[in-house]
C-alpha positions as CSV (number, residue, x, y, z in Angstrom):
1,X,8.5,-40.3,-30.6
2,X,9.8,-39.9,-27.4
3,X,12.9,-38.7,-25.9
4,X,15.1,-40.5,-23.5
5,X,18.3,-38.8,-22.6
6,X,21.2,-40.4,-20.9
7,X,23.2,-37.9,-18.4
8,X,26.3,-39.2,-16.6
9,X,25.5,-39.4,-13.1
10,X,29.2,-37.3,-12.8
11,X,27.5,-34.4,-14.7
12,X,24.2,-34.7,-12.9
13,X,24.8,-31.1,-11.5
14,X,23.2,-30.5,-15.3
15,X,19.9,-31.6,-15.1
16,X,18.6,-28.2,-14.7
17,X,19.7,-28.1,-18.2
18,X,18.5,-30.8,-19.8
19,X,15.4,-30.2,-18.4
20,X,15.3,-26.5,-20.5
21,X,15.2,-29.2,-23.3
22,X,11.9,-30.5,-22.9
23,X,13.1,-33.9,-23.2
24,X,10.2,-36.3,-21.9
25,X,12.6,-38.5,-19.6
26,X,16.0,-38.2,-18.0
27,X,17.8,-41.3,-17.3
28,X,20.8,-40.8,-14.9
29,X,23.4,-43.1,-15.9
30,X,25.6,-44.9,-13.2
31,X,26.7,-47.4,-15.3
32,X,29.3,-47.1,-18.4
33,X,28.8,-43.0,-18.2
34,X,31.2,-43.7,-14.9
35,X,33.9,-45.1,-13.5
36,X,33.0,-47.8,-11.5
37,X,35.4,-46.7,-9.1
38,X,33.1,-43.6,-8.2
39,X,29.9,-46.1,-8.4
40,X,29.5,-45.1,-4.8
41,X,29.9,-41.6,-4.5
42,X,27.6,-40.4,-7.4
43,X,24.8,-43.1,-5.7
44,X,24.9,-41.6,-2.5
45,X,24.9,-38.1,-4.4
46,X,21.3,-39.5,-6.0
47,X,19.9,-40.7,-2.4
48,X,20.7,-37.5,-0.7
49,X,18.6,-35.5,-3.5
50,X,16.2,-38.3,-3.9
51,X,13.4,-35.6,-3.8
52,X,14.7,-34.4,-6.8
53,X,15.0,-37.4,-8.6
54,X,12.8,-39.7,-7.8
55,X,11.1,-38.8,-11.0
56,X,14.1,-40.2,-13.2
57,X,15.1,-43.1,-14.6
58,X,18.4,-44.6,-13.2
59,X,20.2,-46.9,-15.2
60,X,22.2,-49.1,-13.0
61,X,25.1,-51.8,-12.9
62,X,23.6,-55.1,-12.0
63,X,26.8,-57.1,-11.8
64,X,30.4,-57.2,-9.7
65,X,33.3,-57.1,-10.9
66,X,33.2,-61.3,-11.7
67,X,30.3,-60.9,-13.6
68,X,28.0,-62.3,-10.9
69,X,24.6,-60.8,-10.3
70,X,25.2,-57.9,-8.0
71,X,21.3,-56.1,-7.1
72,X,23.0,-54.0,-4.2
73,X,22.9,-51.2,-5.9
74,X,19.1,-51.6,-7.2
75,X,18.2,-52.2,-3.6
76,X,19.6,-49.0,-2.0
77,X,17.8,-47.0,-4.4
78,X,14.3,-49.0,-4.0
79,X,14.8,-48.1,-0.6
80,X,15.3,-44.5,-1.0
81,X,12.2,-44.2,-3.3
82,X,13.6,-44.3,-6.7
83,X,11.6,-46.7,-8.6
84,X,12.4,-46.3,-12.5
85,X,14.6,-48.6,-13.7
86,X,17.1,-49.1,-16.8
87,X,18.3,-52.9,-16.4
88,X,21.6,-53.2,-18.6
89,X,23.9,-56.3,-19.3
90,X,21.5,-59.0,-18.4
91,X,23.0,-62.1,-20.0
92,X,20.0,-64.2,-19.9
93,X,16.7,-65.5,-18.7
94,X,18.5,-67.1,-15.4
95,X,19.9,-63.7,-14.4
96,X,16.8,-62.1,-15.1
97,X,15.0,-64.3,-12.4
98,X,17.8,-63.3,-9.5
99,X,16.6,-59.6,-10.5
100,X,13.0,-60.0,-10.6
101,X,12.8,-60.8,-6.9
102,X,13.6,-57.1,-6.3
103,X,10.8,-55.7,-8.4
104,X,7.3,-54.8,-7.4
105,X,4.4,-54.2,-9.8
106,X,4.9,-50.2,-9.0
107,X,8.5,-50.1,-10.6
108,X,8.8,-49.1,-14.1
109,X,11.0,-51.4,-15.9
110,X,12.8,-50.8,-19.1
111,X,15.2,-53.6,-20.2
112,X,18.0,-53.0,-22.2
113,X,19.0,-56.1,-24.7
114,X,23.1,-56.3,-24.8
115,X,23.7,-60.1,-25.4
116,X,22.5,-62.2,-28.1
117,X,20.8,-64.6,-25.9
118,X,18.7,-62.5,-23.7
119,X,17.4,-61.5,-27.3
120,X,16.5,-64.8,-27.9
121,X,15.0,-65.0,-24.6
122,X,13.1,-62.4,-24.8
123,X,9.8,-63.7,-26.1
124,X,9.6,-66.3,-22.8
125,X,10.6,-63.2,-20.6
126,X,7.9,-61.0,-21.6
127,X,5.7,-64.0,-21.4
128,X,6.5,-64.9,-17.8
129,X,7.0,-61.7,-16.6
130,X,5.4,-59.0,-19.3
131,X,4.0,-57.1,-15.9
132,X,7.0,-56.1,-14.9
133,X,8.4,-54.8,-17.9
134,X,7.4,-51.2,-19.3
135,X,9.6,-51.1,-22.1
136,X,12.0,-52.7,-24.0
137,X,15.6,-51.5,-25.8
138,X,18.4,-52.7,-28.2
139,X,22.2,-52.1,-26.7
140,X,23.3,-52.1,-30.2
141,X,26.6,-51.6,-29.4
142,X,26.9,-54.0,-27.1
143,X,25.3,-56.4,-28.7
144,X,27.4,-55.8,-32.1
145,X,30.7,-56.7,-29.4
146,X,29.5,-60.0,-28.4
147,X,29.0,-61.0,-31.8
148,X,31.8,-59.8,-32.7
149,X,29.7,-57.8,-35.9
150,X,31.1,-53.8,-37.1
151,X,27.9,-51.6,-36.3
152,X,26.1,-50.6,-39.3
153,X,22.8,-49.5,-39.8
154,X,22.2,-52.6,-42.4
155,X,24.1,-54.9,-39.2
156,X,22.0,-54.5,-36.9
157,X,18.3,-53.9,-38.8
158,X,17.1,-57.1,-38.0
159,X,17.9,-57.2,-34.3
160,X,16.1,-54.0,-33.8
161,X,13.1,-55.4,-35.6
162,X,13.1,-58.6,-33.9
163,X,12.9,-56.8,-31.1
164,X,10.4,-54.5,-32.5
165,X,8.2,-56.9,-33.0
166,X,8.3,-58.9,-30.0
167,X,8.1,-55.3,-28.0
168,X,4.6,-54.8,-30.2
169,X,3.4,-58.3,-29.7
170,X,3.6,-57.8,-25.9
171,X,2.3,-54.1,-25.7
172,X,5.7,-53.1,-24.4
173,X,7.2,-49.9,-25.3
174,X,9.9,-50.2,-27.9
175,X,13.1,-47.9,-27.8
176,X,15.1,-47.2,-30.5
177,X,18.7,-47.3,-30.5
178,X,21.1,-45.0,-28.8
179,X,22.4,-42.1,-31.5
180,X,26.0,-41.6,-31.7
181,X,25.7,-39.3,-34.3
182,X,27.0,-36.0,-33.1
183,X,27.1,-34.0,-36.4
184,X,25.3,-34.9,-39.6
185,X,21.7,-33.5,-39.0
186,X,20.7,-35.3,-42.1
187,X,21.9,-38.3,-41.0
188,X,20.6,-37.6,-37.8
189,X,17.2,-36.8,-38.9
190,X,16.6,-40.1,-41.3
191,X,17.8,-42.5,-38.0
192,X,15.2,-40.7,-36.2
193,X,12.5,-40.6,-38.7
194,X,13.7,-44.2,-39.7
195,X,12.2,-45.3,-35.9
196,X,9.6,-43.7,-36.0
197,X,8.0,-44.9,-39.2
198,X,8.9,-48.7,-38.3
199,X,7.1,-48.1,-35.0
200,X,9.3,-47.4,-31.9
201,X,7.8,-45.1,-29.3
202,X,10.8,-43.6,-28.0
203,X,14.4,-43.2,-28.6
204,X,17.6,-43.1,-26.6
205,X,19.6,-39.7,-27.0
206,X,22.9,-38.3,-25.3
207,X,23.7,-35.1,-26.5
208,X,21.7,-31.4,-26.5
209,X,22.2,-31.1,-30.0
210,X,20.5,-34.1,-30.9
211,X,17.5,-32.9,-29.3
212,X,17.6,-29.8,-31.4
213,X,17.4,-31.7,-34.2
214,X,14.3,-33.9,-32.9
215,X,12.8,-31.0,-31.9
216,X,12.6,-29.4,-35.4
217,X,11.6,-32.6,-36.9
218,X,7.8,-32.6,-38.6
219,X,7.0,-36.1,-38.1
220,X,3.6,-35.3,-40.0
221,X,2.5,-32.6,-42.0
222,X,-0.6,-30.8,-42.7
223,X,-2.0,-32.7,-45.6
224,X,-1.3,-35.9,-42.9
225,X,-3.3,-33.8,-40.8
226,X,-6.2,-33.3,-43.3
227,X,-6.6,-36.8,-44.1
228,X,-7.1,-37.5,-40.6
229,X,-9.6,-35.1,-39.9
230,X,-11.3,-36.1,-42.5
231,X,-11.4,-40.1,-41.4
232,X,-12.5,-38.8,-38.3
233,X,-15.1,-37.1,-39.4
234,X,-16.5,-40.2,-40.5
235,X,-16.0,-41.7,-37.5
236,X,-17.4,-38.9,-35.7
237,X,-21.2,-39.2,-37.4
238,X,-21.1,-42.8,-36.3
239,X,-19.7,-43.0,-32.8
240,X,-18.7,-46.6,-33.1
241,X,-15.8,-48.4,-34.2
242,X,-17.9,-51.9,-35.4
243,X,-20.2,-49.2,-37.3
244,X,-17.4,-47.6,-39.2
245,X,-17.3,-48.9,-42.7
246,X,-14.3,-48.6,-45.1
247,X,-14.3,-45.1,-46.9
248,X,-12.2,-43.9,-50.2
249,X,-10.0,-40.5,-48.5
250,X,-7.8,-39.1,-51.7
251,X,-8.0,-42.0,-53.6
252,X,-6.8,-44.1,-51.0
253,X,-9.7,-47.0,-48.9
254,X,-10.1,-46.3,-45.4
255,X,-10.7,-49.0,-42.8
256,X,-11.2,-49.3,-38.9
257,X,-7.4,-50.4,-38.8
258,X,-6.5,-46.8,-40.1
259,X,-8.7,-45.2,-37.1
260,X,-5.5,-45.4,-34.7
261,X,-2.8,-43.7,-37.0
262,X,-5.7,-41.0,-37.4
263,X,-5.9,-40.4,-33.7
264,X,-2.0,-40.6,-33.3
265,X,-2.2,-37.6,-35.9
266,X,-4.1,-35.4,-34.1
267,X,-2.8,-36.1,-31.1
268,X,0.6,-34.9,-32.4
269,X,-0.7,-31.9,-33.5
270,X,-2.7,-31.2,-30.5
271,X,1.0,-31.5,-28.8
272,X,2.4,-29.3,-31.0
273,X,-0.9,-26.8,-31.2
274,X,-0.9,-26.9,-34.7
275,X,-3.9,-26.2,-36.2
């Protein structure tokens, strides 16, 4: 599972940091980590280092202070180089559309899910425009506001799988929800491991320690490890997915869907250089 972490653009002065993390992606925030007051000083802070930072993702506000679609601030960073993109508060289809128009093909778009009916839009979104869109992300708490709903784990389960699936159905990357969990590692670790066994490819995180806990997470272990050697072996003497018929691995049948969790699994430890 990936890692996405959120740094103020007010404390951006500690991305050197973060970076010692070995997070996969920083995503500079210039949207509710800020005043929106300072909206733009810390942008023209980003543009004068855009060497440095091109390489982020920026989340950014799309809307003044009526509520109207505002893209100025996506513009001047398209125009500096920048060109990954967190889109937040999109309150429908309609808004979408006024956006769009300042995409290119080359951008990489993750879309972040706050209002109920963006959610329900979401299927005719990714239809219309799926190649624009590199990922997809629940904005459980702001979603939980607008319905007016106390965020719970069991609140806001079938939100993250309806958007689960539709992120799947689309071959979209799904993100998991931003962590607010700032203590409890073992509550930490079963929201993280929770993801990752329903499917998401990434998740949202805020806080070095959280990391530390991802980072000391086995997400398989070596007898995960074994079986997949061992179905890949199988594999291996006959070089061809349609030739690859369903084998019995510790009890358990074996067939071609099983192939891709097998790869996944040594893929993860080739990451890790376990052996």
């Amino acid at each position: 599972m990936k890692s996405y972490f959120f740094i103020p653009a007010n404390r951006i002065h500690k991305v050197a940091d973060i970076q010692k993390l070995k997070v996969d992606e920083i995503v500079v925030d210039l949207e509710d980590g800020i005043k929106s007051s300072e909206l733009d000083k810390h942008l023209q802070e980003i543009i004068s280092k855009s060497d440095s930072y091109t390489g982020f993702f920026i989340r950014i506000p799309l809307h003044d202070a009526s509520g109207n679609v505002d893209c100025s601030t996506l513009v001047k960073l398209k125009s500096s180089g920048f060109t990954n993109f967190i889109l937040p508060k999109i309150k429908n289809l309609e808004q979408f559309e006024k956006i769009v128009v300042h995409l290119t093909l080359d951008d990489t778009i993750i879309l972040l899910i706050e209002t109920p009916l963006l959610l329900v839009q979401l299927s005719s979104l990714l239809e219309k425009y799926k190649n624009y869109i590199f990922g997809v992300a629940l904005g459980s708490h702001d979603l939980m506001s607008v319905i007016g709903a106390k965020h719970t784990e069991e609140n806001i389960l079938f939100y993250r799988d309806q958007l689960l699936l539709l992120a799947k159905a689309y071959g979209k990357k799904a993100m998991d929800v931003t962590s607010m969990e700032l203590e409890r590692k073992v509550q930490l670790t079963t929201e993280i491991m929770d993801g990752f066994n329903k499917g998401f490819d990434a998740k949202f995180f805020i806080h070095p320690w959280q990391i530390d806990v991802l980072n000391n997470i086995s997400f398989y272990e070596l007898d995960d490890l074994k079986w997949a050697k061992t179905v890949m072996e199988v594999f291996d003497s006959v070089k061809n997915t349609s030739e690859f018929n369903p084998i019995v691995v510790d009890g358990l049948v074996i067939e071609k869907p099983h192939l891709n969790k097998a790869f996944s699994i040594i893929k993860y430890f080739e990451r890790n250089e376990v052996k």
